[in-house]
Every structure is written in C-alpha cells, then in structure tokens.
C-alpha positions in Angstrom: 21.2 -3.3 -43.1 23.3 -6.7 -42.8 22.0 -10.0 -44.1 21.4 -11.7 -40.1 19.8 -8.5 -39.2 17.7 -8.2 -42.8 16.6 -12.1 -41.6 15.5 -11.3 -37.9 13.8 -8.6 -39.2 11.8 -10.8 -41.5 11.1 -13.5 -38.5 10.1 -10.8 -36.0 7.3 -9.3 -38.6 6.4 -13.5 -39.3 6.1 -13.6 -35.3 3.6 -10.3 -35.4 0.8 -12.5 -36.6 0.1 -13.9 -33.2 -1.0 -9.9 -32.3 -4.1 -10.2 -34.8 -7.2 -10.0 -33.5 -8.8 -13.2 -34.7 -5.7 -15.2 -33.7 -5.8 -13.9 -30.3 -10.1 -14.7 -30.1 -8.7 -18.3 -31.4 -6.6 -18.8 -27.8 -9.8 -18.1 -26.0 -12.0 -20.5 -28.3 -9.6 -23.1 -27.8 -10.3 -22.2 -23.2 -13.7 -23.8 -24.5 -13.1 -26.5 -26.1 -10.5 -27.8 -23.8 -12.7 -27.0 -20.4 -14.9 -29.9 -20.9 -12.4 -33.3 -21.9 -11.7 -33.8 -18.2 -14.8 -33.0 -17.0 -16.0 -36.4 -18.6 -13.6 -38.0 -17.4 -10.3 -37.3 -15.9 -11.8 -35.1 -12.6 -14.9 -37.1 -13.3 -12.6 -41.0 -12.3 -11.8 -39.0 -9.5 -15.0 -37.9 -8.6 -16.6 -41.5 -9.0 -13.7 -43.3 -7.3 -14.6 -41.2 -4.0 -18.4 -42.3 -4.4 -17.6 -45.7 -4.5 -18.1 -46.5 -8.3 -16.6 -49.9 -8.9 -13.1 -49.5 -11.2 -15.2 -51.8 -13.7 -17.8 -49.4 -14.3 -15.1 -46.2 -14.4 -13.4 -48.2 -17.2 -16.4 -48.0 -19.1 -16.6 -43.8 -18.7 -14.0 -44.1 -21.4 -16.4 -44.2 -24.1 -17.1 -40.5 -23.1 -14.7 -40.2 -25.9 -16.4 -41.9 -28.8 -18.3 -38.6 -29.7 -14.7 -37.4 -30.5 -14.0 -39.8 -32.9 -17.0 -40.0 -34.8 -18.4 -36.0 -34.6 -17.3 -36.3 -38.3 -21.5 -38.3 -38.7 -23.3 -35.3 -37.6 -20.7 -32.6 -39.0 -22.8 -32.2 -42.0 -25.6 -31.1 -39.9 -23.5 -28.5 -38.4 -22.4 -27.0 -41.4 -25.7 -26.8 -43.2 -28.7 -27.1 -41.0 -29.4 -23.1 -39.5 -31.0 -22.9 -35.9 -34.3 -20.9 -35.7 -33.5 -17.4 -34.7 -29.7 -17.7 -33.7 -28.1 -18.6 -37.2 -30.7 -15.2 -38.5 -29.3 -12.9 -35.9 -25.5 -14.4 -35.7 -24.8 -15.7 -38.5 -24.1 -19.6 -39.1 -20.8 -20.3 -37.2 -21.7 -18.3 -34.6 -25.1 -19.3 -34.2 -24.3 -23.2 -33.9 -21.1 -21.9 -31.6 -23.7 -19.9 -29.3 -26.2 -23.1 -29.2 -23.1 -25.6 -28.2 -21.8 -23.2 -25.8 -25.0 -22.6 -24.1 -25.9 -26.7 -24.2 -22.4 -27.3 -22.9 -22.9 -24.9 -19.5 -26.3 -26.8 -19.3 -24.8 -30.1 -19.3 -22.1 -30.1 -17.2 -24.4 -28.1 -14.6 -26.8 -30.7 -14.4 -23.7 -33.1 -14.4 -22.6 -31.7 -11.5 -25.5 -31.9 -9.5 -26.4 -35.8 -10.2 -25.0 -38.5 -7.2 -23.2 -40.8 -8.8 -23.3 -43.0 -5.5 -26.5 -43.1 -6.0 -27.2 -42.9 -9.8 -24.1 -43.6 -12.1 -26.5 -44.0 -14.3 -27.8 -40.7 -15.0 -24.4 -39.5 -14.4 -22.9 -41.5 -17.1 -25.7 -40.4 -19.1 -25.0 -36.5 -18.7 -21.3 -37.4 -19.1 -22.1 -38.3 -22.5 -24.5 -35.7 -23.5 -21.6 -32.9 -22.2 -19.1 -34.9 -24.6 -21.7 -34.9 -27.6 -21.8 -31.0 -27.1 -17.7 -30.4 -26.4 -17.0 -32.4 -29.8 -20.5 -30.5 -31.8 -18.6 -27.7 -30.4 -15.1 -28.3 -31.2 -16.9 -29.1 -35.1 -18.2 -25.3 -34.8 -14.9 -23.7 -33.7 -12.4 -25.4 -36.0 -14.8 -24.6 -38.7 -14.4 -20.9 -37.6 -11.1 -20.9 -37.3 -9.7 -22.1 -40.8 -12.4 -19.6 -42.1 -11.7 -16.1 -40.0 -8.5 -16.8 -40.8 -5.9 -16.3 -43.6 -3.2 -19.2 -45.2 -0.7 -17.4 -43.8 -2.3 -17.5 -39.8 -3.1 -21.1 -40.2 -0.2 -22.1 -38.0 -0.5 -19.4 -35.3 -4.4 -20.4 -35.3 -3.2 -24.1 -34.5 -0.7 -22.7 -31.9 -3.6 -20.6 -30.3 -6.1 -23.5 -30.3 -3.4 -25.9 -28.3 -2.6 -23.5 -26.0 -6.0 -22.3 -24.8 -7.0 -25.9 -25.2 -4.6 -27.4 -22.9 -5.0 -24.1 -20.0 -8.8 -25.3 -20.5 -8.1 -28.6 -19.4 -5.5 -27.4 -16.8 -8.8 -25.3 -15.3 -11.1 -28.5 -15.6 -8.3 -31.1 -14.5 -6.6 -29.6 -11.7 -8.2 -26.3 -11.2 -11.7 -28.2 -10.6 -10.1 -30.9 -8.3 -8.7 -27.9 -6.0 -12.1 -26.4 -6.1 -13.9 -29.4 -5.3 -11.6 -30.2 -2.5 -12.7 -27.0 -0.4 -16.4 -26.7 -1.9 -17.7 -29.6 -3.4 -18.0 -31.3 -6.8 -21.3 -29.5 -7.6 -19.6 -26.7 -6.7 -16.8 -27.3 -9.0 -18.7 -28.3 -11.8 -20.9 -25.1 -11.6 -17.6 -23.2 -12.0 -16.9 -24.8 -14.8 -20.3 -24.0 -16.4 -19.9 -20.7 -15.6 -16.5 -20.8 -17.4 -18.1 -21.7 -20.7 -18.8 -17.8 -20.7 -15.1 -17.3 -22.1 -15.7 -19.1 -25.1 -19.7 -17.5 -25.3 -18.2 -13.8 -25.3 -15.7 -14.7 -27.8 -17.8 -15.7 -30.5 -20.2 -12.7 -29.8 -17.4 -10.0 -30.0 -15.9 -11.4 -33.1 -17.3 -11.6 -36.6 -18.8 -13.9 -38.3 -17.1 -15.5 -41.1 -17.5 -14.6 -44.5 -20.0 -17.0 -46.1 -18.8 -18.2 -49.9 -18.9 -21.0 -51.8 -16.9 -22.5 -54.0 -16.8 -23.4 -57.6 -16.5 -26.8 -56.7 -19.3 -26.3 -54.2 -21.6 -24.8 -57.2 -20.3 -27.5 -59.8 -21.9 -29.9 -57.1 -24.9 -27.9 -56.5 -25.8 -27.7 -60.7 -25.2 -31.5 -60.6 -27.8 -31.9 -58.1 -30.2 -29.5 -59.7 -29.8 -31.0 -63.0 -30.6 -35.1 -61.9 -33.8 -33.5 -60.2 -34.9 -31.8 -63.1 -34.3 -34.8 -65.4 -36.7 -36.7 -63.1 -40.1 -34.7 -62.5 -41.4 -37.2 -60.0 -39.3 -35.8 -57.5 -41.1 -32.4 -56.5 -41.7 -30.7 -53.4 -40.2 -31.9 -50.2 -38.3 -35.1 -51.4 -36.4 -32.7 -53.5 -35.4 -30.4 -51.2 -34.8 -33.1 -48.9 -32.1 -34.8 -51.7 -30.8 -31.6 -52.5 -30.0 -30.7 -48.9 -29.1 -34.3 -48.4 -26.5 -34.1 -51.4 -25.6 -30.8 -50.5 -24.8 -31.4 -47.1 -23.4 -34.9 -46.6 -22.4 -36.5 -50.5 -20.8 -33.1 -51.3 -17.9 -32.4 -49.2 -16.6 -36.3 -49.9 -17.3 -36.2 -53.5 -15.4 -32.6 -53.7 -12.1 -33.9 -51.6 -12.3 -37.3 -53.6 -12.6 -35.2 -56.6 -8.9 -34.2 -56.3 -5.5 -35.1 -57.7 -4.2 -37.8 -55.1 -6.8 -37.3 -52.6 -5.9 -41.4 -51.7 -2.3 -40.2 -51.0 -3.3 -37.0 -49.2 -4.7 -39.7 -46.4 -1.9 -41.8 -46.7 0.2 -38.9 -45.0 -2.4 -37.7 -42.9 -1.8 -41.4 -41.4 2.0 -41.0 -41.7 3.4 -38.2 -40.9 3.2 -38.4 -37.1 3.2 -42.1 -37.0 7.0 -42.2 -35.8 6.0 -39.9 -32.9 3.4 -41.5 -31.9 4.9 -44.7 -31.9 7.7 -43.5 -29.6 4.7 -41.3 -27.6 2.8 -44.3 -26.7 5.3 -46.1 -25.0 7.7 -43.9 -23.3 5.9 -43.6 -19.8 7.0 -47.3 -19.5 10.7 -46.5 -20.6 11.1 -44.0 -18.2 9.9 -46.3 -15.3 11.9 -48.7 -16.6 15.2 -46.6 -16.5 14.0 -46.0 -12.4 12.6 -42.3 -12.9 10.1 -41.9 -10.1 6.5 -40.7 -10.2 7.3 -37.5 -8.9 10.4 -37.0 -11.8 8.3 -37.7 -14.3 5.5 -35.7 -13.6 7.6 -32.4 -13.2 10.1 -33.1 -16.4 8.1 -35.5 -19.0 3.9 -33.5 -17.6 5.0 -29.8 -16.7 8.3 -29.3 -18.3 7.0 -31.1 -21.2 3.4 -29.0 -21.5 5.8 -25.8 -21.7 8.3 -27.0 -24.1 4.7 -28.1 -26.3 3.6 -24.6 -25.9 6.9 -23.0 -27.0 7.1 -25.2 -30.0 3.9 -24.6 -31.0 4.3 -21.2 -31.4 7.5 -21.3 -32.7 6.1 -23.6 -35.7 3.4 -21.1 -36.2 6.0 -18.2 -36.7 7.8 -21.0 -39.3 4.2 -21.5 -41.2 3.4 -17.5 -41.2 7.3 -17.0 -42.6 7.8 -20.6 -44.7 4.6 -21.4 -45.8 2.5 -25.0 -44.7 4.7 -27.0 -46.9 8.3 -26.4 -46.3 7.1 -26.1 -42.7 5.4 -29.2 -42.5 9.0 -30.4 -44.4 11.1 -29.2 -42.1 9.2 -29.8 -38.6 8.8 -33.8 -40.0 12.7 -33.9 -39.8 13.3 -32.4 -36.5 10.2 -35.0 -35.1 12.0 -37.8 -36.5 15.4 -37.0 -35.3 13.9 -36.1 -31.6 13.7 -40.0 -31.3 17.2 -40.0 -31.6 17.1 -38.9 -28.0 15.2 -41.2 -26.6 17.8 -43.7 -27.8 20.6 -41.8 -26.1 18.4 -41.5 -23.3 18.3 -45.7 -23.6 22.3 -45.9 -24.1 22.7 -43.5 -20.8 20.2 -44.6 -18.9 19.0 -42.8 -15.3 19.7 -39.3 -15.5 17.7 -36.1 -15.0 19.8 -34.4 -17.3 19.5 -36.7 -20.2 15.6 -36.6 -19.4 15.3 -32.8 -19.4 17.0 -32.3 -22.4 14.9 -35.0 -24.4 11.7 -34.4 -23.2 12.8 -30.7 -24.2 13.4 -31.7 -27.6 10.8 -34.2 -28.5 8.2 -31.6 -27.0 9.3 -28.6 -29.0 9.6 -30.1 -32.1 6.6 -32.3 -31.7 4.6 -28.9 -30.7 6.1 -27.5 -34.1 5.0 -30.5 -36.0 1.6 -30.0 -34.7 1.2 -26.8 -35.6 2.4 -27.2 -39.2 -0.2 -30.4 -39.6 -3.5 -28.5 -38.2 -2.3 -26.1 -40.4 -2.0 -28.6 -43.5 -5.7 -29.7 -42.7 -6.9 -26.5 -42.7 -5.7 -25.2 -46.0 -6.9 -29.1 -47.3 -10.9 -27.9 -46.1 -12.7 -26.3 -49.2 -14.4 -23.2 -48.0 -17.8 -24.4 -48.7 -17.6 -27.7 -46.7 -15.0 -26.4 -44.1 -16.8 -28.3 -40.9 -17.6 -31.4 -42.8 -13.9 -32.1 -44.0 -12.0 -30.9 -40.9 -14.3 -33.1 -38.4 -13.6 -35.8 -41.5 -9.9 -35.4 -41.4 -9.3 -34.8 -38.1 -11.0 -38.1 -37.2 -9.1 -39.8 -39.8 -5.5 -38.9 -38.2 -6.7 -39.5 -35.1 -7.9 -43.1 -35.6 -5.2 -43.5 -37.4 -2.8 -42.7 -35.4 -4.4 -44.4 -32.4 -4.5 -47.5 -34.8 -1.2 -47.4 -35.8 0.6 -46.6 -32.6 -1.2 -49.5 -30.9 1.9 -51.9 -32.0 4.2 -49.5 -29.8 3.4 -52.3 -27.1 4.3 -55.5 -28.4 7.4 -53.8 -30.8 8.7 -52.6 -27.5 8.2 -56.1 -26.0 10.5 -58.1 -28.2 13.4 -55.4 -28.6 15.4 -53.4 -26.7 14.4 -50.1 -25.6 17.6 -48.6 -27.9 16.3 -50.5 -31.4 12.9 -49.7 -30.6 13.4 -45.8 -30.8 15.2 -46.1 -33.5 12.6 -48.3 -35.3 10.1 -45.2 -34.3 12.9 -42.5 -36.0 12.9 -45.1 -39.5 9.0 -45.3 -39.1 8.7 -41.3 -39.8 10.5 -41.6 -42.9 7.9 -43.2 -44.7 5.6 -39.7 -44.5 8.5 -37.4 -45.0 8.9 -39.4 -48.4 5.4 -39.1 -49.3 5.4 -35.6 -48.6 8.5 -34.9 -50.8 7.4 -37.1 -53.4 3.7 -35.4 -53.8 4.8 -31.5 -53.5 7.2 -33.4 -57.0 4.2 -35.0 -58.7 1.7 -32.2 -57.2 2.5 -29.2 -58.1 0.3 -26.7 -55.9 -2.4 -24.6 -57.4 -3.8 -21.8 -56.1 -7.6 -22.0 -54.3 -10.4 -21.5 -56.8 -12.3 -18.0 -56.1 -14.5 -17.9 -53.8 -18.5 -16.9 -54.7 -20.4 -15.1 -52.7 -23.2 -17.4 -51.1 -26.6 -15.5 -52.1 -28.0 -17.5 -49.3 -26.5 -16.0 -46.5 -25.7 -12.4 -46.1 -22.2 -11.5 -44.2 -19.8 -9.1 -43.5 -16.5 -9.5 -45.7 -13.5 -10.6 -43.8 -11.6 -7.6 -42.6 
C-alpha cells in the first residue's frame, strides 16, 4: 500500500470513533442541554414582547443566564451529595442526570402555563428556576461525558455535545416559535417538556460511569482524616460534616492548584480563543457596515455559518482521535488565528457575497475545530475524582473570561479601521499559541495517575 493511501487509511479508522456507542448517546445528551437556553429567553423575548412586557423589564430576563456562569458554586453538591433512592438504583451521574431532567420538564411546563401579561413575575421566576436546572444539568452531563469516555474520544465527545446542543436550541428557538404560532405558547412549551424525554432515555440506556478515585483524591482524603484525628473535639456530625465539606468543595481546587503551572494552565484557558472572540464580538457590525442586508447575513454568517461549525467540529474531533489534544489544540489555534486574516480581506474588498461566503466558511470551520480541540483540553485537565467540580470550574472560567476580554472588541473597533482591527484580533491569538508552545517545552506531559476503585460506590467497569 502507498504512503497517501497508508494515511487515509489511518484518518478514516481516526474518523470511526464517532460510531461508538457512548459518543453517539453524547449527541443526544447535548439535544438536552441545548432545548432549554432559548426557552429562557430567546422564544421567551418573543413570547413577552407579544404580551405587552415593557422592553425594560425583557432586558432584565438576561440574567436567566447568570446560573450559567456561576453553576461552578453548587457543582460540588452535584458531584458528591447522592439523591435518596435514584443515586442507589442509577448510579451517581445518572441519578443527578434523571433528577435534573425530570425538574427541567417540570419547569418549563409550569413555565409555559404562567401569563406573563398578567404575572411577569412568576414567569420570570420559573424562567430562572428552568435555567438553575438546564446549567445543574449541563454540570451532570459534562461530568458524564469526560468520564464514559476515553482520551482519545474527547474531541468527538465535544463535537457530539455542540451538535446536539445547537439542534436543541434549533428545536426550542425556531421549532417552538412555529409551534406556538399555530397552537399556542403553552402548547409549545409543553412540547418542549415532553422533549426532555430524549435526554431522560439516554442516560437510562447507557451506563453509568465507572466510579474511581484518584491518588490525588485519596492523598486529600488521608489529609482530612488525619487533622480530624489530631483534634478529638471534633466527633460525630461536625466531622462528617468537614470531611464532606473538604471532600467535596476544598478538594478539587486544592488538587488542580496542586499541579505544575496550574497559574499558566488558566492563563491559556483565557488565551487561546481570545483572538476569536475578539473578532466574534464585533463582526455583526462589520458586515452591516460593508451594506450586507439582514436577510444576507442571516442565510451566510447564521445558517451557512451553523453548518460550516458543525463540519469543523467534527473534523477537529477526527484531528484529536488521530493527533492527540495537544498538537490538535496546536494546530487548530493557527488556522483560528489566520481565519481573521479573512475578515481583513473581507475589509480591503468590501461588499461581496462571495468574499462573505468564503470567510464565514473559514472562520466557522476552523473555529468549530478549535472548539473541539479546547473542550477536549478541559476534559483531559478534570481529575477523575472531582470531574463535575473542575469542568463547571473551568468552563466558567473561559467563559467569563472570554466574555471579559472580548468586551474591548467595541471601543478597539471604534478608534481603527475595520482592516487594523482584524488584524489586531489575528496578533491577539498569538499570545496563547506561545503559551501553549512554551508549557508542552517546560511541561513535559505525564501520564494520569491510576485510578482506585471507589469502595463507596459499586459500578460496572467501563466497557
């Protein structure tokens, strides 16, 4: 066999990954935890703009999202606290996924049938409690997906979770605005409800993961046991209580502090997409700008654009299953930077659907392959013991971060022209891609510490 053929050979059997079970249940986990984001918002502005909600008061449905950003306070209690009966007969990620799951369908029923002409109140209220279960659930399934998974599927696990996330939110954006045009928003929102049952029947047909700790996590746990024996006054349930309290919450930061660079590790967490966000934040206004029409850039920059995502996102799983996290995460970073490039011949040309096309086609493949390479970075950075705690940790780090950082966009793009901005955003990716060549140099990867059987829980090994 010839060399080109010897190498397709080898991509084709790195693209067979995405035929595994437990990446395919992954597509169908990531249906649930996209179906609710527009529910609390997006179809529900609509929704309160036709009742007559002032614009004032649907501003303020924004903070529907703050249970996103900070899910990382009660991840701790999702990772360590069981749930009578369900975490006995399912297991401890399946358990918490089946309580969510069933809370969600509650919530955005009763959602559905409040009158926000009537009552914002109580609807902003239920708005809230639906986006305190979607982000309780999204700490559940990430949890479960870094740990059905191998290394190697970390990347077609991300790919998986974006796509079924964003058909989720197709379903509850415009899929529940179609429906509620013909049969009403109760209506609408009851489908939706009974929607969560994709995500329910997922978890129940799939394993449970297999429950280990770490030698970290048992390092920890001795530490904790020893300070409570040294001091005798603490007996019963105030040391359970600090031991569960240790265990659950001090534990998972004191292990990822405990590491070589862990200070640097967040540093490119905050990095690495910076230049595409930068460029992300403001490029709605650059293409009204250049005279693109509504209508133009919905179908090239929304539709096209969601496709091209998709694609790239699968593609950079197939480079993580075949290259490995790091060079992936390497070589994705460098095709995100350079996409800006095209937004500043996109600048030089000006109007032209073309020159659109082709950049939104580039900047959305290789910013779906970069995505997929970084969830798959923060996965392999969760220790197996504390996999929920760290994720929702790291996860909300990047995406304050990023939000943070990309903020600027605005007034960087008001004092320069549209051609020096982009390329400001290609220089401002550099600074990651530096960082990430500089630390795979000074750290030298080691491989995970061995897993140890948890006595506590009892599961089936990972197939």
């Amino acid at each position: 066999m010839n060399a080109p053929a010897s190498a397709f050979g080898r991509w084709l059997a790195a693209a067979a990954v995405y035929t595994d079970r437990r990446v395919l249940a992954i597509l169908f986990l990531g249906f649930s935890s996209g179906l609710p984001l527009a529910l609390t918002f997006g179809t529900l502005s609509v929704w309160l703009t036709e009742a007559g909600v002032d614009k004032t008061t649907i501003g303020l449905f924004a903070l529907m999202g703050v249970p996103y950003t900070f899910k990382f306070l009660w991840a701790p209690l999702v990772d360590r606290m069981p749930i009578p009966f369900l975490t006995r007969r399912l297991g401890r990620r399946r358990g918490w996924a089946v309580a969510t799951q069933f809370a969600l369908a509650a919530a955005i029923l009763a959602l559905g049938s409040t009158n926000p002409a009537q009552d914002p109140g109580l609807t902003a209220l239920l708005a809230f409690v639906v986006a305190f279960c979607s982000a309780s659930q999204d700490i559940v399934i990430d949890a479960y997906r870094v740990e059905i998974l191998e290394e190697r599927q970390y990347g077609a696990g991300a790919a998986m979770i974006v796509l079924g996330y964003r058909i989720g939110m197709l379903a509850s954006g415009a899929g529940a605005l179609y429906l509620a045009s013909y049969a009403g928003w109760q209506a609408a929102y009851a489908l939706m409800a009974a929607l969560m049952t994709v995500g329910l029947a997922t978890i129940l047909l799939n394993p449970e993961p297999r429950t280990a700790q770490s030698r970290e996590s048992v390092e920890q746990a001795a530490r904790i046991a020893h300070y409570l024996q040294a001091r005798p006054h603490l007996r019963g349930w105030k040391a359970q209580a600090l031991a569960w309290i240790y265990g659950a919450v001090i534990s998972p930061f004191a292990e990822f502090m405990g590491r070589r660079g862990w200070a640097l590790i967040l540093l490119f967490i905050l990095l690495y997409k910076f230049g595409d966000a930068l460029a992300g934040v403001m490029s709605n206004p650059f293409y009204v700008e250049l005279g693109f029409s509504k209508v133009e850039i919905a179908n090239i920059s929304k539709i096209f654009g969601l496709g091209a995502t998709i694609v790239g996102g699968i593609i950079g799983g197939v480079m993580v299953s075949r290259l490995g996290i790091v060079r992936s995460l390497l070589l994705c970073g460098i095709l995100q930077m350079l996409s800006n490039l095209m937004f500043a011949g996109l600048a030089l040309t000006g109007y032209s659907l073309p020159m659109l096309t082709l950049t939104i086609a580039v900047e959305n493949l290789s910013g779906g392959m970069g995505t997929a390479a970084f969830v798959a970075y923060l996965s392999g950075l969760c220790n197996v013991a504390y996999t929920a705690t760290q994720y929702a940790l790291l996860s909300s780090f990047m995406s304050f971060g990023r939000t943070l950082l990309s903020s600027s966009g605005g007034w960087l793009a008001d004092h320069m022209s549209w051609l020096n901005f982009f390329l400001l955003t290609t220089a401002a990716a550099l600074p990651g891609l530096l960082l990430l060549l500089w630390m795979t140099r000074r750290f030298a990867p080691t491989p995970p510490a061995p897993a140890v059987p948890d006595t506590m829980e009892a599961a089936p090994p990972r197939k």
